[in-house]
C-alpha angles and dihedrals in degrees: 000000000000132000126029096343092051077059100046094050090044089060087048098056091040092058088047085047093061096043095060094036084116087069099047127124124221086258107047091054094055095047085051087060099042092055091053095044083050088052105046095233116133095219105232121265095264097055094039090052083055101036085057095035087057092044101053084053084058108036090117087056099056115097125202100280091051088052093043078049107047091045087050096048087048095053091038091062090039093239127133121233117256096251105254091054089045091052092041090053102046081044088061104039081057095057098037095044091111092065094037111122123221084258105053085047083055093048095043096050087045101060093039090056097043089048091049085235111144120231110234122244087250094054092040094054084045095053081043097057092028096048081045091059102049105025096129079057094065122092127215090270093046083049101050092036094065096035088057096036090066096042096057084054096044096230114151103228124234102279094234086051086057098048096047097046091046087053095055097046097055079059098060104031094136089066094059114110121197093271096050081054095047106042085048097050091046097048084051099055101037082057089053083234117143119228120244113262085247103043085050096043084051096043097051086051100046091043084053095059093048102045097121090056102055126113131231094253094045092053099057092036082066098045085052100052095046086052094044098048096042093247118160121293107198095052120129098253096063095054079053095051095043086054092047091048093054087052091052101019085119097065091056120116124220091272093042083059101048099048091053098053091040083049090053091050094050096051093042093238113152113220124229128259083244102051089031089063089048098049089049092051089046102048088046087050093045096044101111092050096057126109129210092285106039090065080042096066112031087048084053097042089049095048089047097058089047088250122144127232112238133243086241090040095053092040088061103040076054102092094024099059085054093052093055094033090124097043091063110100126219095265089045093053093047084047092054095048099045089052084054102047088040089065085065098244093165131157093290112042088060091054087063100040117103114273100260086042091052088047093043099056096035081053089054100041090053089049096055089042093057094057103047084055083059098061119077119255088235088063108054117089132235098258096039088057089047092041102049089039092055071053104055101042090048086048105058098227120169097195095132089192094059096044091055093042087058093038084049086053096045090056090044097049110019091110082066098039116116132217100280088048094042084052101054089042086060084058096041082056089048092053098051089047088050106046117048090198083061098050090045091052088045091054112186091336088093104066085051096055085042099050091045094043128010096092095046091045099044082059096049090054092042086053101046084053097051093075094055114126121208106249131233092251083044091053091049103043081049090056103049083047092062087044091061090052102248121140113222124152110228115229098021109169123212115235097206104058106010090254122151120204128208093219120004112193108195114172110027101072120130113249098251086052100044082056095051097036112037106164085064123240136320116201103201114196101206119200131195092285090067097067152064097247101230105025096035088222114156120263122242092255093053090046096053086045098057092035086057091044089056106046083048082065095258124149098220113192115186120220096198112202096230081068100051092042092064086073099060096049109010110197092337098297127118118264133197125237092239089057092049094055089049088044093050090040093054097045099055090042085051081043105051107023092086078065120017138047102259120193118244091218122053113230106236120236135161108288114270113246100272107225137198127259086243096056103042090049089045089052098042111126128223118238 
């Protein structure tokens, strides 16, 4: 019966079972397995040591389904093998192999994989030859099975196995559920290996045709693939899974909802007002459930896509920061801080959040710096001391331990260091040379840096700048600049930080300005990519550029594109050419006379290309 007494009568028979587990055939233990892990029932201690006891006596008498079993009805109940019976298992696959079914190699890499428990190279070499001869055997759960299984592990397949296995399952397709699709693409992906153009022509399809029955999990595990693996964004299946994800974006849970919006990020893929707003309700309601990556990932995925965190967001990622505190790693600790610090929430900006935001984030920010000063300075990598130094300094931080334990880092990896992490270490050095609270902090540190790396990471800035393109909005502004009769040279760099300026205005400067900015005028035409997206607040990188500017002795006067772009379709009505000029001309000498001679009479010359909102947004260049 059912209930209490069905219970009742199953503790009784498993007491009996492990009575009489002396007198057990191979068979019968590992049926008694299979039904509890059926069943979903962890047999108690004294029955397991018996059930295994009496295993490990039999082990020449299991055949390849009672291995495939066992090892099923371990994972299933999310318990590890004693040892001797593990060994004598993995012995035996090894042997049996020639008689193992596409099923009991799915099983068995399965619940390797789902253990954590690494298939040895002689197994692996045994599933490869024996998943080779009997691939037009496998169905569409054996296929996906062993194809996970090694990419949990992450255990590159014999090449032959992969190609065989891909190729049957191209053949039956039409057999793959959600969660087929999902486990393959993510086992893809987590290997680096790139699908087959006709597994993932099949895949896609198949995934298409099955969008309204796909689960929250599956379908991150696919975005997450496809972003993962550079597939194209803009296919059609990823439009069908967004949609699906709004549908069921209330039934994430707090990972779901990271790796989507890290997925998105990643892609590129700009969500929706609509499933922006979900994913934000979500994650805040979800905030007390998320582990170290997954606020890894959602503050990065949100940086990334120039989105803010919100007050409500941050208040709840608060404690819970705190509770996982010693399960970040190192790269997860130098991701959060950079989104933080990305989202420009410098000095200033948490002077003017209200008071439990402010809290929130400087609680967040002292957790994370505890524990980077944890971690040995040996330990960090190249780019984690670059990035979480680019941090500190646009962040404004005045923890004089830190600074010196990443200065400490620089000095100890710089040779190793690539072009991103040479590049914010040029604007760590600019900031030390810039802010005497900053050099005083550093100590001698700083000559040292200095000494091992300011001439190697001036020339990777300069390089990475070197490939800039003026953009559409740039060109324009330049021209009605010209219009208006002011001399200024494009793409001026400064000497003494690397800097380029978009318009650097030298000489006309009024007499009060020249004083306070002796170094002239820089114009900065700022895109999209400069910005928060909704607060046009400035980025961290922006920040840190115009902070620089500034402390160099610049006047920097920003130019920001939702500006410029009034005048070509001001409140939605149609505007002439001619107006646009006189608007555009009006606006920069507004801008600029505080400042800058400008001249009384605008110089006449042939009327710039007047570009769309769309184009000139589509064209615009990162700095």
């Amino acid at each position: 019966g059912g209930g209490a007494n069905g219970k009742e009568a199953f503790r009784a028979l498993a007491a009996r079972a492990a009575e009489l587990a002396g007198d057990f055939v191979s068979q019968g233990v590992v049926n008694v397995l299979w039904s509890f892990a059926t069943l979903g029932i962890v047999p108690d201690k004294t029955l397991l040591v018996a059930m295994q006891k009496r295993s490990v006596d039999l082990l020449e008498d299991f055949e390849s389904q009672n291995i495939g079993n066992t090892l099923w009805a371990f994972a299933t109940l999310a318990l590890s093998p004693e040892a001797d019976l593990l060994k004598g298992l993995l012995d035996r696959a090894i042997k049996r192999m020639a008689t193992f079914k596409p099923q009991e190699i799915g099983n068995t890499t399965w619940a390797l994989a789902t253990l954590g428990i690494q298939i040895p190279p002689d197994l692996q070499r045994a599933i490869a030859q024996r998943s080779c001869q009997c691939a037009s055997d496998f169905n569409a759960q054996n296929i996906a099975n062993t194809i996970w299984g090694f990419g949990v592990l992450c255990i590159e397949p014999d090449p032959d196995m992969l190609r065989d296995l891909s190729g049957a399952a191209v053949r039956i397709i039409t057999d793959f559920g959600c969660q087929n699709i999902s486990n393959t693409l993510y086992a893809l992906a987590n290997l680096k290996i790139q699908p087959s153009d006709s597994l993932l022509k099949a895949l896609t399809q198949q995934a298409c045709s099955k969008e309204a029955e796909f689960k929250p999990q599956e379908l991150a595990n696919i975005l997450w693939a496809w972003a993962t693996l550079g597939l194209d964004s803009s296919s059609r299946l990823m439009q069908v899974l967004e949609a699906r994800a709004l549908l069921l974006i209330y039934d994430f849970n707090s990972h779901d909802v990271a790796i989507t919006t890290w997925s998105m990020a990643t892609m590129k893929r700009q969500p929706t007002e609509e499933m922006l707003t979900a994913l934000s309700k979500r994650a805040i309601s979800e905030a007390k459930t998320f582990k170290a990556q997954d606020v890894s990932n959602l503050m990065w995925g949100l940086a990334t896509l120039s989105l803010e965190a919100s007050s409500d967001l941050l208040c709840g990622l608060e404690a819970r920061v705190a509770e996982v505190a010693d399960s970040f790693i190192t790269q997860h600790l130098a991701n959060t801080m950079w989104s933080i610090a990305q989202m420009g929430i410098d000095k200033a900006v948490r002077n003017e959040l209200e008071p439990a935001h402010a809290k929130a984030v400087a609680s967040v920010i002292s957790t994370l710096s505890q524990q980077v000063l944890r971690r040995a300075t040996r330990d960090l990598l190249p780019d984690q001391c670059a990035i979480l130094a680019w941090s500190f300094v646009v962040l404004e931080l005045e923890d004089e331990a830190l600074l010196v334990h990443l200065l400490e880092g620089l000095s100890m990896h710089i040779k190793e260091m690539d072009e991103s992490g040479l590049r914010q270490t040029h604007q760590l050095l600019l900031s030390l040379s810039l802010d005497p609270r900053l050099k005083q902090l550093a100590g001698p540190l700083v000559e040292t840096l200095v000494e091992s790396a300011g001439a190697e990471s001036r020339a990777a800035f300069e390089r990475a700048h070197s490939h800039l393109v003026n953009s559409k909005i740039q060109s324009d502004v330049a021209t009605h600049l010209k219009m208006l009769g002011l001399s200024f040279q494009e793409e001026a760099i400064d000497s003494s930080s690397g800097y380029t300026m978009d318009m650097f205005v030298e000489n006309d400067l009024l007499p009060e300005a020249a004083q306070k900015y002796p170094k002239g005028c820089a114009v900065e035409v700022d895109g999209p990519f400069h910005f928060l997206e909704k607060s046009h607040r400035p980025l961290g990188h922006t920040l840190l550029k115009r902070r620089h500017m500034l402390a160099i002795g610049f006047l920097v006067v920003p130019v920001p594109y939702w500006d410029w772009d009034e005048f070509t379709c001001a409140g939605g009505k149609h505007v002439t050419e001619e107006q646009q000029i006189q608007g555009k001309q009006a606006y920069l000498r507004q801008l600029l006379s505080q400042w800058v001679q400008v001249p009384e009479q605008p110089t006449t010359l042939s009327a710039p290309t007047i570009q769309s909102e769309e184009e000139a947004l589509g064209s615009e260049k990162k700095h």
